[in-house]
C-alpha positions as CSV (number, residue, x, y, z in Angstrom):
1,X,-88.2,97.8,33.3
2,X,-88.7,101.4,33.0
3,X,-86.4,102.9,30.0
4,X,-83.3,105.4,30.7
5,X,-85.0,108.0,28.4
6,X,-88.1,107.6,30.3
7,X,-86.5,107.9,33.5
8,X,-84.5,111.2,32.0
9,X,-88.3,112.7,30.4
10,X,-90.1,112.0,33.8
11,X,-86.9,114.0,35.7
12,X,-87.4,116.7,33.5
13,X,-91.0,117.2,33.7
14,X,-90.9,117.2,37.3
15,X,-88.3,119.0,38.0
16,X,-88.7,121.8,35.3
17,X,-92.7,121.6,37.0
18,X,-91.2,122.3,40.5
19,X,-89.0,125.1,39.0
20,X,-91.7,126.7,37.6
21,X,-93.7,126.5,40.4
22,X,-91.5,127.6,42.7
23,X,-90.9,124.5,44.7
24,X,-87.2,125.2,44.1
25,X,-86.6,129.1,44.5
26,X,-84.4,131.6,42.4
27,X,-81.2,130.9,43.2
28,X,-80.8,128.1,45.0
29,X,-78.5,125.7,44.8
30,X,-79.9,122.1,43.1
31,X,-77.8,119.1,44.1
32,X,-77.6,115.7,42.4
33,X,-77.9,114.0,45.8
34,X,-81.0,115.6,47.3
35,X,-82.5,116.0,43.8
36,X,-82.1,112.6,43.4
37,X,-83.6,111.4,46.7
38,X,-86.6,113.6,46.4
39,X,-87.1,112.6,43.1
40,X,-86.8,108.9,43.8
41,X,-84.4,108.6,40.7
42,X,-80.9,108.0,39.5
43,X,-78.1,110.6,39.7
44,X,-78.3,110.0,35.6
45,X,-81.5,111.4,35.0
46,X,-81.3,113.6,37.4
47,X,-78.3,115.3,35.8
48,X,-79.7,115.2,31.9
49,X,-83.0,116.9,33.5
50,X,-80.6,119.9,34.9
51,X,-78.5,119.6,31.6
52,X,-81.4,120.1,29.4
53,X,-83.0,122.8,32.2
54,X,-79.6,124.7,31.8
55,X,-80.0,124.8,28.0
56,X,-83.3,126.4,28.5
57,X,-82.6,128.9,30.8
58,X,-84.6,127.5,33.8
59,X,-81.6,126.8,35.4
60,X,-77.9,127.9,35.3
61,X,-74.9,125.5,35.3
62,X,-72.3,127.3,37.7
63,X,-68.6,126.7,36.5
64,X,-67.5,123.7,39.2
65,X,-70.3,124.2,41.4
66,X,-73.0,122.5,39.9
67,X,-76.5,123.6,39.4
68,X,-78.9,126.1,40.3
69,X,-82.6,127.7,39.9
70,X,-82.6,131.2,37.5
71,X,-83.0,134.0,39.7
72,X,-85.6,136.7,39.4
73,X,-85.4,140.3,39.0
74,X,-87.5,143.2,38.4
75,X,-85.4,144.0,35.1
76,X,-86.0,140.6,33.9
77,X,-89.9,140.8,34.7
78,X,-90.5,144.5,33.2
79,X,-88.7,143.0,29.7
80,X,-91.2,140.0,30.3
81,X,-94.3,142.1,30.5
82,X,-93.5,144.4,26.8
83,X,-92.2,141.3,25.0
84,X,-95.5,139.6,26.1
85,X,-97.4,142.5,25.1
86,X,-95.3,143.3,22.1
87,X,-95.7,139.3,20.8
88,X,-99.4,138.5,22.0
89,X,-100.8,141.3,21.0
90,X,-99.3,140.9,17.2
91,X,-100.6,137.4,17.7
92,X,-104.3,138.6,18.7
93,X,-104.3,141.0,16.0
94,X,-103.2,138.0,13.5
95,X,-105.8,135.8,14.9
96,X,-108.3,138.6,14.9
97,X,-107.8,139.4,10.9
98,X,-108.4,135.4,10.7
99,X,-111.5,135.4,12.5
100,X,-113.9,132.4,11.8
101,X,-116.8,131.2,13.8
102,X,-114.4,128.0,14.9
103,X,-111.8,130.4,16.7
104,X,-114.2,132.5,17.9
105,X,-116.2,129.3,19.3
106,X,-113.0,127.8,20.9
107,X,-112.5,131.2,22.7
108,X,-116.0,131.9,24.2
109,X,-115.7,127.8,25.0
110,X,-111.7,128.6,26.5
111,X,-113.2,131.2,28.9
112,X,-116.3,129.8,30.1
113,X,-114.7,126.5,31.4
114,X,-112.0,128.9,33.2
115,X,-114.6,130.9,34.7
116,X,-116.5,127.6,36.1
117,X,-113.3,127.1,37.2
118,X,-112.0,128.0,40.9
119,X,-108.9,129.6,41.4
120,X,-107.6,128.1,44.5
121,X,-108.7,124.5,46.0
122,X,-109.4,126.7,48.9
123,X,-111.7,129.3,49.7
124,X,-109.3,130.4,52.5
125,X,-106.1,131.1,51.1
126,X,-104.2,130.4,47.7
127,X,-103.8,126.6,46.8
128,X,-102.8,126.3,43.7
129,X,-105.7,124.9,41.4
130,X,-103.9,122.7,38.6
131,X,-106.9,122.6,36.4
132,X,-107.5,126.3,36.5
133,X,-103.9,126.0,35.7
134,X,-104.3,124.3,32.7
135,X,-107.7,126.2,31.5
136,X,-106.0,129.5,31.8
137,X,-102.9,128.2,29.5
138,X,-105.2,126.9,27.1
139,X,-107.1,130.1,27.4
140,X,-104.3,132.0,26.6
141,X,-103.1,130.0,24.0
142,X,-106.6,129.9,22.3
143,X,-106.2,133.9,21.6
144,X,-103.2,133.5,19.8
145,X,-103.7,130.1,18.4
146,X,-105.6,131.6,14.9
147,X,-102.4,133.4,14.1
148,X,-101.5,131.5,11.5
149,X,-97.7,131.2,13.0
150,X,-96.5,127.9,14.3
151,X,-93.5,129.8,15.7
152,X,-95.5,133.0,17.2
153,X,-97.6,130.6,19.0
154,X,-94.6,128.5,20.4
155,X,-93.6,131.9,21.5
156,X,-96.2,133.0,23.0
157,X,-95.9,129.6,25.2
158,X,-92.8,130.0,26.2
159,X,-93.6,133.7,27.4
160,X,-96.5,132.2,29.5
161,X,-94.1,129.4,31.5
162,X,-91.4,132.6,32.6
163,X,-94.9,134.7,33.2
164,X,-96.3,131.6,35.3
165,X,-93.2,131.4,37.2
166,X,-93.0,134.9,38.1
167,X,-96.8,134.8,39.1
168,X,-96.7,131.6,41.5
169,X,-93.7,134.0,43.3
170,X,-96.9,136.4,44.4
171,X,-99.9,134.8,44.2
172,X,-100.7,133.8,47.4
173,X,-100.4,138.1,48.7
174,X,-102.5,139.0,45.2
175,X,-105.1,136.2,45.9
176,X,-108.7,137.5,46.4
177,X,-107.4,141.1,45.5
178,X,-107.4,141.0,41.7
179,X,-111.1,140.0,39.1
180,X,-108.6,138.1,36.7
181,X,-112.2,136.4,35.0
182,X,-113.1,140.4,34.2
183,X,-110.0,140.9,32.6
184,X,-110.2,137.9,30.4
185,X,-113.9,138.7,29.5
186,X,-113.0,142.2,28.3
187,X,-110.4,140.3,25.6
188,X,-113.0,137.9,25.0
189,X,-115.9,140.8,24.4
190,X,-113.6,142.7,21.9
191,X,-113.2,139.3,19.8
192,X,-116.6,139.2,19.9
193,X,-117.3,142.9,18.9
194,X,-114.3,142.5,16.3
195,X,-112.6,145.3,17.8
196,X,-108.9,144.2,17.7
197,X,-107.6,147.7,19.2
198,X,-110.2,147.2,22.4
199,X,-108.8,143.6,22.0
200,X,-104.9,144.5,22.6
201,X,-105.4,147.4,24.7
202,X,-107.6,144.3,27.0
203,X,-104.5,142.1,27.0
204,X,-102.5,144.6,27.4
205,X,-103.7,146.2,30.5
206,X,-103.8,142.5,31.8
207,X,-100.6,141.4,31.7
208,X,-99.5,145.3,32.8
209,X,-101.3,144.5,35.7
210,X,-100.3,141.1,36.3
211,X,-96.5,142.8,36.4
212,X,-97.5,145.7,38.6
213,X,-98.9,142.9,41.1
214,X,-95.8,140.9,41.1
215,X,-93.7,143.8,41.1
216,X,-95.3,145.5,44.3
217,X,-95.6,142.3,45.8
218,X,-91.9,142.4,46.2
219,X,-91.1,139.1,44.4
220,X,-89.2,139.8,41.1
221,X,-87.5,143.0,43.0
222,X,-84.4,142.2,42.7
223,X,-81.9,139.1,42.1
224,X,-82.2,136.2,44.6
């Protein structure tokens, strides 16, 4: 028999996936009862996975009206972008005084699996890929992961899940319009060079461009 605090962790990670994703859009309202039936689950973990969700700031507990999904806006995503750029580049540049040939290995590594990678399971429109997914987190993660800083680099993950969520909002309009594997490459080439201002001003100008997207695409506009 499957444990209550296994029930509640498998709740969570599925719904806080779906939220992510945008299964469940900003603002919408997340009732026990459908949650519950499309979860194939109890109302109990059901309602610790939206409890814990609300403490994170996935979702917002509404005062005698139960639950809903965080909206979106363009303020929110514009403070996004310079904290990310602001915290990862710090992190880079920490990483980058650290340098060893291990690091430098695991990044070079990082970004050719992502780049034998596709993007999409299709070649005719944007399905989400969930191991480019996962290669691009831990491609991410591996340029700030020589930091030195257990909490810049938890950071720096939580950045990347309220980045992911705002991208999966407009990635199907930016698909096939954007060389994300050039982008990476140019961080990757300034590691390599040991060029740490090329290196920021690379991530930089990628995650600038990754708001600009999302921003004309119309999906972090305003509030939903």
């Amino acid at each position: 028999m499957t444990s209550p605090t296994t029930l509640i962790a498998s709740a969570y990670e599925r719904l806080r996936a779906d939220v992510l994703s945008g299964r469940w859009a900003p603002g919408q309202k997340l009732g026990i009862e459908v949650l519950r039936e499309h979860y194939d689950t109890g109302a109990t973990p059901v309602r610790e996975a939206l409890n814990r969700l609300a403490a994170e700031g996935w979702v917002l507990h509404l005062e005698q009206r139960g639950f809903a999904v965080a909206p979106v806006s363009e303020e929110a995503l514009r403070e996004l972008a310079q904290t990310r750029i602001w915290v990862e580049t710090l992190a880079l540049q920490k990483s980058m005084a650290c340098k060893d040939e291990a690091w430098e290995e695991r990044v070079v590594v990082a970004l050719h699996r992502l780049s034998k990678t596709p993007r999409s399971l299709s070649s005719e429109h944007y399905d989400e890929n969930p191991e480019w997914e996962s290669l691009h987190r831990a491609f991410h993660m591996a340029l700030v992961g020589h930091c030195g800083s257990r909490w810049l680099t938890a950071f720096c993950e939580q950045l990347y899940d309220q980045a992911y969520r705002y991208r999966q909002l407009a990635v199907k309009r930016a698909y096939k319009h954007r060389n994300e594997l050039e982008e990476h490459r140019a961080v990757v080439d300034a590691i390599i060079a040991a060029d740490a201002d090329a290196a920021c001003a690379a991530l930089e100008a990628h995650y600038s461009k990754t708001a600009r997207i999302i921003l004309e695409s119309g999906s972090g506009a305003s509030p939903v």
